[in-house]
C-alpha positions as a printed Julia matrix, in Angstrom:
319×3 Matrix{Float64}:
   7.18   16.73   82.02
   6.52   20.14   84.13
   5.47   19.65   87.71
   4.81   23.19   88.29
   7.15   25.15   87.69
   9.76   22.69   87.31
  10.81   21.18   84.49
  12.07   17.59   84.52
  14.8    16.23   82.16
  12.87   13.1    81.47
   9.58   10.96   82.34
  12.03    8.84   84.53
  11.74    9.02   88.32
  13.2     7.5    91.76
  10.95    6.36   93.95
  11.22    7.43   97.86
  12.2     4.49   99.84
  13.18    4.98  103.64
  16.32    3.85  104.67
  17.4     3.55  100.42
  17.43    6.95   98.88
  19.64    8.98  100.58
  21.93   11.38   99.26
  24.6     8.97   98.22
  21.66    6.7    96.22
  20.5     9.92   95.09
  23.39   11.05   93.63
  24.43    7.56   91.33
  20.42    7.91   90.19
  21.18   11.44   89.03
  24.3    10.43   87.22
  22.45    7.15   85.97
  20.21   10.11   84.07
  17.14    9.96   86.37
  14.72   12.54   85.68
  13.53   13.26   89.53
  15.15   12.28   92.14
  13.81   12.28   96.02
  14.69   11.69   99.47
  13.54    8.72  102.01
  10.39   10.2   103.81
  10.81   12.68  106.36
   8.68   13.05  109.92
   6.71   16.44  110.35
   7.17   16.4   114.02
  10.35   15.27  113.69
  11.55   17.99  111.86
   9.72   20.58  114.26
  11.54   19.06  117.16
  14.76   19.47  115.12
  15.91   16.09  115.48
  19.44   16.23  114.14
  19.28   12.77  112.6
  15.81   13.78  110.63
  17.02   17.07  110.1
  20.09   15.52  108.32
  17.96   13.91  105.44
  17.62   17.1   104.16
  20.78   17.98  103.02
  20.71   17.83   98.85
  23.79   20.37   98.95
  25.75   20.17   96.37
  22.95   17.25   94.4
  22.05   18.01   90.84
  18.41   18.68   91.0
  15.37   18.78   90.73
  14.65   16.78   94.43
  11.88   15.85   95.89
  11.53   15.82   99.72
   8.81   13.99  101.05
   7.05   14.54  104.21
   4.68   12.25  106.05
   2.18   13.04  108.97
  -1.64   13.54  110.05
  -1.68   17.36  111.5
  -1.98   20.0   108.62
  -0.2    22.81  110.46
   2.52   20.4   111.88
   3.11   19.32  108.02
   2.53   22.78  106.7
   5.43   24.16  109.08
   7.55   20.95  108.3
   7.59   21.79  104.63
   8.49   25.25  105.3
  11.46   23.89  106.7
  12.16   21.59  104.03
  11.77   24.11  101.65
  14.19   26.28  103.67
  16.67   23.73  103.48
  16.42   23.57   99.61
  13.35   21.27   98.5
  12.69   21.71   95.14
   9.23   20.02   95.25
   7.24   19.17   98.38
   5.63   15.79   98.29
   3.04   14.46  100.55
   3.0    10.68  101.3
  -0.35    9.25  101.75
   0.96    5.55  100.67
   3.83    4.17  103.27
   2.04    1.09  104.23
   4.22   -0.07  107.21
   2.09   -0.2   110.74
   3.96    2.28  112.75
   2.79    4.42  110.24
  -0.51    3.97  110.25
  -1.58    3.67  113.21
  -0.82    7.48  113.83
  -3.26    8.05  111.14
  -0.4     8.68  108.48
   0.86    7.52  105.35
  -1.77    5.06  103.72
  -4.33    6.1   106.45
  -5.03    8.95  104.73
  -6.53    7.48  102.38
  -9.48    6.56  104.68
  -9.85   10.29  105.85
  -9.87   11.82  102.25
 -10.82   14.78  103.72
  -8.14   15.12  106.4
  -5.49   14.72  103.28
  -6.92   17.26  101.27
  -6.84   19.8   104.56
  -2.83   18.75  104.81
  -2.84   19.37  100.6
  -4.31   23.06  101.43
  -2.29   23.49  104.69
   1.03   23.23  102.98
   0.06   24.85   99.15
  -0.62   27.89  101.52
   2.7    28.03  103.36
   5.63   26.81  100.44
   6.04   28.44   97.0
   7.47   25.29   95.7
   5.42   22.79   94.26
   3.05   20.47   96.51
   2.89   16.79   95.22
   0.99   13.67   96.69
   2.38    9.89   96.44
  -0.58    7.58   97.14
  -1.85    4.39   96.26
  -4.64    2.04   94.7
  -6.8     2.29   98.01
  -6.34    0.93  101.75
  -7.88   -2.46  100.45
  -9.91   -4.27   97.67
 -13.38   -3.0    99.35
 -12.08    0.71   99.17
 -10.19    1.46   96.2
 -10.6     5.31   96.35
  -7.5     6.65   94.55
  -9.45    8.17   91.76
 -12.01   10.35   94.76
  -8.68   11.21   96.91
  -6.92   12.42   93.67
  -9.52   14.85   93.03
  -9.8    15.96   95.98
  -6.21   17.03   96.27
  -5.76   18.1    93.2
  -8.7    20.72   93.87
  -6.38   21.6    96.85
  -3.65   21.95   95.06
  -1.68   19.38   94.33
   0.1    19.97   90.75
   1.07   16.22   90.05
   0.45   12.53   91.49
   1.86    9.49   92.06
  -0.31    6.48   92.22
   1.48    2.92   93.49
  -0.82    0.61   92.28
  -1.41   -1.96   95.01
  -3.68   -1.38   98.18
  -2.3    -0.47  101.35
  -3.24   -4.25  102.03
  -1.57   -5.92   99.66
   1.9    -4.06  101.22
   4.42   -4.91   98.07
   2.9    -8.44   97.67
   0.86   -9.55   94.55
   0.85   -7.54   91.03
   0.27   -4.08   90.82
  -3.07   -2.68   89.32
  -2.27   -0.06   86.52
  -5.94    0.17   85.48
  -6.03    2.43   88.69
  -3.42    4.51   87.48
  -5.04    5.02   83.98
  -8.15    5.34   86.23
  -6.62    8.85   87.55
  -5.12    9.88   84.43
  -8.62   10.13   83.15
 -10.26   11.83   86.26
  -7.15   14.57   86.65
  -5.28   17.73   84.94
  -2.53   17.56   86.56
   0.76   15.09   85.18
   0.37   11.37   86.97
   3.54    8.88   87.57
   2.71    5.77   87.6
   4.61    3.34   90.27
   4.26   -0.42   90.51
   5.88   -2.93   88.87
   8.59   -1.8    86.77
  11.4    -4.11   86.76
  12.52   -3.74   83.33
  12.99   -0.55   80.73
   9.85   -2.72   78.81
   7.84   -2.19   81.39
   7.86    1.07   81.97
   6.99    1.74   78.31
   4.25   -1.13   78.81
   3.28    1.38   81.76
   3.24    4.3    79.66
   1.71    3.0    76.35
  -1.33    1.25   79.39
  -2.26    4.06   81.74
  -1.15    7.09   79.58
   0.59    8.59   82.99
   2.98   11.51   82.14
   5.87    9.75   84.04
   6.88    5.69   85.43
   8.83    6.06   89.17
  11.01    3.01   89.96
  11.92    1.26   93.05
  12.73   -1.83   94.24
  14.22   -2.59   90.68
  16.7    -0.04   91.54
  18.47   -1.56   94.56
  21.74   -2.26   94.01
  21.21   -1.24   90.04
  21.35    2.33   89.42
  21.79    1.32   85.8
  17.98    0.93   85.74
  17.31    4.6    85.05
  20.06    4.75   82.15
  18.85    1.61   80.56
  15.27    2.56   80.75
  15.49    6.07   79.57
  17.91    4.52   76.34
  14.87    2.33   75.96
  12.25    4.68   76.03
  13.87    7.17   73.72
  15.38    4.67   71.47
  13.46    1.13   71.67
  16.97   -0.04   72.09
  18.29   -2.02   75.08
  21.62   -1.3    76.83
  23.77   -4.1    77.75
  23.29   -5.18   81.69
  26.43   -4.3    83.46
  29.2    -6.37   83.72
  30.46   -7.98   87.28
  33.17   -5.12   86.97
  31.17   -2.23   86.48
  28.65   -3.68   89.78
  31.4    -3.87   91.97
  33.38   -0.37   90.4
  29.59    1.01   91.46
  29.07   -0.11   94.95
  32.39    0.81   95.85
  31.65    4.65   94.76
  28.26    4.32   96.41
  30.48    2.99   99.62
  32.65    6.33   99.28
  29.59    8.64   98.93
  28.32    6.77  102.17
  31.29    7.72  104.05
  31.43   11.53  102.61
  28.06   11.81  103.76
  27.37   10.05  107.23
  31.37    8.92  108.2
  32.95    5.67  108.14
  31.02    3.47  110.53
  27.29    4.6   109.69
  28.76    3.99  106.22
  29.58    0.27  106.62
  27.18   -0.81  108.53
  24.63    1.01  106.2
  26.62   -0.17  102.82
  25.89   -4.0   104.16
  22.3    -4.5   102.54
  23.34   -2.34   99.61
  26.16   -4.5    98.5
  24.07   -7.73   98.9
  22.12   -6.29   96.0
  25.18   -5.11   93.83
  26.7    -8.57   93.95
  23.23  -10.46   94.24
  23.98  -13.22   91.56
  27.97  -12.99   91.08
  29.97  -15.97   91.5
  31.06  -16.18   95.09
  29.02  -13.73   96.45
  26.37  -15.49   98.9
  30.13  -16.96  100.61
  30.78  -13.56  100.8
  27.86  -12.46  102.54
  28.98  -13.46  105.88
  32.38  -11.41  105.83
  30.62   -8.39  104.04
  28.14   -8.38  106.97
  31.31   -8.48  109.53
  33.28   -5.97  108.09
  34.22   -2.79  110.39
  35.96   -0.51  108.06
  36.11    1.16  104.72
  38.88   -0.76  103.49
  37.96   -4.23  104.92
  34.65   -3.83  103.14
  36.89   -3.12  100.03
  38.72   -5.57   99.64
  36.08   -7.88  100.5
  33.93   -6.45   97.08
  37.03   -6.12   95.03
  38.01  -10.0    95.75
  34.98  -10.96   94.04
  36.3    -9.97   90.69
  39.9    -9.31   90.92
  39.82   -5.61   91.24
């Protein structure tokens, strides 16, 4: 799949998911064979301010790409000047996100709120195609709620301002991650669109992104939530797509061989105690399910260093 003029490896993509894909996630998707990769979503006046932290979630040196950095906001020039700076700092795509549905958010008129003010995210679609060379994408979903499902109007409308590919997560801004996700509404914009789609919504195993695929006819599936704490997602569901095969789940080895890399890429990245205390949530879902891991819970959320947070993964299977 082409999104612009970049080519992609494969129909498989990460979703953006604040506080998740950072460069360390980013990295073990890559090497797990993910197609498009991108980073949690960034602030527009954040960025302008040049808040270090913000600033900081930019940095795909040294990342295999293509990557995705999405922005968020409600001011067209603020975002159009925000993704020059992202794309200063090495974006490979720009991608505007008109689906976060959390309420701090929204009530600044961003994220989901777009899509009630179609108009307003088509002017931020036209703002920043006129100030980046790299190529503008929109993440969105169904509709706000079940009385105004507009994905298919707000996709044309950026697409005619131009937007070169779309995401559609198919629940309502309502429905927050709750409830099954609607891919009629992502076939829905297939059908009213040039441009490639991804679907998003509900992909929790390699079947169901070809399920996805064969369904809505989208170009491309994005994963999340499957993803946490199982990189091994995007390997098993590319095998499965190209082959019909399925790749064995990994073992309680491989897990905890994993989240102790993704522990070391934490502390290359941010230093040893934003690491830790960041690695916490990420290696309940590595050992979700392994023998002796909800005992463990307690002393993984206690542990102050590198090594104490070690030993306390390796214990679980003798490593």
């Amino acid at each position: 799949m082409k999104i612009g003029s970049i080519m992609l490896a494969n129909s498989v993509v990460s979703a953006p998911m604040a506080g998740i894909t950072d460069k360390a996630f980013r990295i073990l998707a890559r090497e797990a064979g993910c197609g498009l990769v991108c980073t949690e979503m960034v602030s527009d006046q954040a960025l302008l301010y040049g808040n270090p932290k913000t600033c900081s979630l930019l940095n795909t040196s040294g990342e295999a790409g293509p990557v995705s950095v999405q922005i968020f906001g409600s001011n067209p020039d603020y975002m159009a000047r925000a993704a020059e700076i992202a794309e200063s700092r090495g974006a490979d795509i720009i991608d505007i996100n008109m689906g976060c549905p959390t309420p701090k958010i929204v009530k600044n008129g961003e994220g989901a709120a777009l899509m009630r003010d179609p108009l307003r995210a088509a002017g931020i679609v036209r703002a920043v195609v006129s100030r980046v060379k790299v190529p503008v994408t929109v993440k969105m979903r169904k509709g706000w709620d079940d009385k105004s499902v507009n994905a298919v109007e707000l996709a044309k409308l950026v697409v005619e301002a131009g937007a070169v590919a779309l995401t559609v997560h198919g629940r309502t801004r309502s429905q927050f991650y709750r409830g099954k996700a609607d891919w009629e509404i992502i076939a829905a914009v297939k059908e009213a669109v040039a441009v490639p789609v991804i679907g998003n919504g509900d992909i929790w195993q390699p079947a169901d992104a070809l399920s996805m695929l064969e369904h809505t006819r989208c170009d491309a599936i994005m994963i999340g939530r499957a993803a946490l704490g199982n990189p091994w997602i995007f390997k098993r569901t590319l095998h499965f797509l190209l082959t019909g095969g399925d790749l064995p789940v990994p073992s309680p080895e491989e897990r905890i061989e994993v989240a102790l890399r993704h522990l070391s890429l934490l502390v290359e990245n941010k230093g040893e105690q934003v690491a830790v205390r960041e690695m916490r949530k990420h290696a309940a879902w590595y050992t979700k399910g392994l023998p002796g891991a909800a005992r463990m819970r307690d002393l993984i959320n206690k542990a102050g260093c590198k090594e104490e947070l070690q030993k306390i993964l390796g214990s679980l299977v003798n490593l």
